[in-house]
C-alpha positions in Angstrom: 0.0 0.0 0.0 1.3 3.9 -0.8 1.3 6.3 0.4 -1.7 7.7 -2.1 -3.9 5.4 -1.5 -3.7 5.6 2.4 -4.3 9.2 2.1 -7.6 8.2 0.1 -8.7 5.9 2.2 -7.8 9.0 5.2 -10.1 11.1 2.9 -12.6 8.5 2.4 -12.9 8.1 6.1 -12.9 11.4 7.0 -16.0 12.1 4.7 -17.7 8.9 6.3 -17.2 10.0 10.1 -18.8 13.3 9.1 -21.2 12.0 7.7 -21.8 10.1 10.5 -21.7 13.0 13.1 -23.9 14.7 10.8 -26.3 11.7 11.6 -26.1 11.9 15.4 -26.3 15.4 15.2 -29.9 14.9 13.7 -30.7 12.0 16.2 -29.5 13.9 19.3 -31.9 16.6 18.4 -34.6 14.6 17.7 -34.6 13.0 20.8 -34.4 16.2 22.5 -37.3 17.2 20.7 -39.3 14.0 22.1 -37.6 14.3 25.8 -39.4 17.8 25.4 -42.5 16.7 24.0 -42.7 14.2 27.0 -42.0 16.8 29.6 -44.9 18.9 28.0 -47.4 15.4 28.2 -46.5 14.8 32.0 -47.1 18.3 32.7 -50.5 18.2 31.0 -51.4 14.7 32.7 -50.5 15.8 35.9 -53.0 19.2 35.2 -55.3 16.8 34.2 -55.2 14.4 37.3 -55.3 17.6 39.6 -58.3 19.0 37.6 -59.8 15.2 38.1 -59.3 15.5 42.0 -60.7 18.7 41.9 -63.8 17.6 40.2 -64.1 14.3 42.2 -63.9 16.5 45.8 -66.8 18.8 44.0 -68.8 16.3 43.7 -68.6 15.2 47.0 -68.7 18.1 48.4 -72.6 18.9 48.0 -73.6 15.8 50.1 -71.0 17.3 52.8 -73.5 19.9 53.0 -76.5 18.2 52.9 -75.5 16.3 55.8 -73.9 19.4 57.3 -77.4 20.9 57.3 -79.2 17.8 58.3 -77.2 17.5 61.4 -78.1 21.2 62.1 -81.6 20.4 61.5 -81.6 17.2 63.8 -79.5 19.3 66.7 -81.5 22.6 66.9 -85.6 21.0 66.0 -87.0 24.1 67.6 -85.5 26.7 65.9 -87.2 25.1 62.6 -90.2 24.2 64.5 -90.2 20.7 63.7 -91.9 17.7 65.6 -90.7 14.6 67.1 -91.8 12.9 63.6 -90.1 15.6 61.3 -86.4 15.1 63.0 -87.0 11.6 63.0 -87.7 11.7 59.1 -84.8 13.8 59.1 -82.7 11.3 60.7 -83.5 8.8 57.8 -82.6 11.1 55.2 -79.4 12.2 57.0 -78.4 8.2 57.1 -79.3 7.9 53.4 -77.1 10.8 52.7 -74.0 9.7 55.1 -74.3 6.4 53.1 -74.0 8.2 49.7 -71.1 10.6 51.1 -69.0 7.6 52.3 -69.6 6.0 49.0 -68.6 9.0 47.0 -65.1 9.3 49.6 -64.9 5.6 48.9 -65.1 6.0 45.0 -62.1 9.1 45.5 -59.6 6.6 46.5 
């Protein structure tokens, strides 16, 4: 082998290897693109999930107050006026509603 044709093959080589590194320049960007792209999906599904919580203690939250008032009811009949048979009604729609809070806590988790 000569000294011409080792520098050709040098040449040759040098041409490949940047061609190469012209290669993993592209797929080193790239996959910063889609390392970004995921960042910007887990910040969205984590907005998301909070949003979901959010919505899943609002729902709850009315029955909270229904039994909230209920209890008030119950505790204080004669500031409402109400008879022995009223807060005893009231006492079956409070357990209905306790039921259906403690289901809708249950369904959170």
């Amino acid at each position: 082998m000569n000294f011409g044709e080792q520098k050709s093959d040098l040449s040759a080589l040098k041409a490949k290897n940047e061609e190469l590194n012209k290669g993993q320049d592209l797929l080193v960007k790239q996959l910063e693109e889609w390392r970004d792209a995921y960042k910007a999906q887990q910040t969205q599904l984590q907005a998301k999930q909070d949003r979901l919580a959010v919505l899943e203690n609002d729902r709850c939250n009315p029955l909270l107050d229904q039994v909230s008032d209920l209890k008030d009811s119950i505790n204080r009949p004669d500031r409402y006026g109400y008879s022995e048979q009223t807060v005893a009604n009231l006492r079956e729609v409070l357990k209905g509603y306790q039921e259906s809070l403690q289901a809708c806590y249950g369904a959170r988790s």
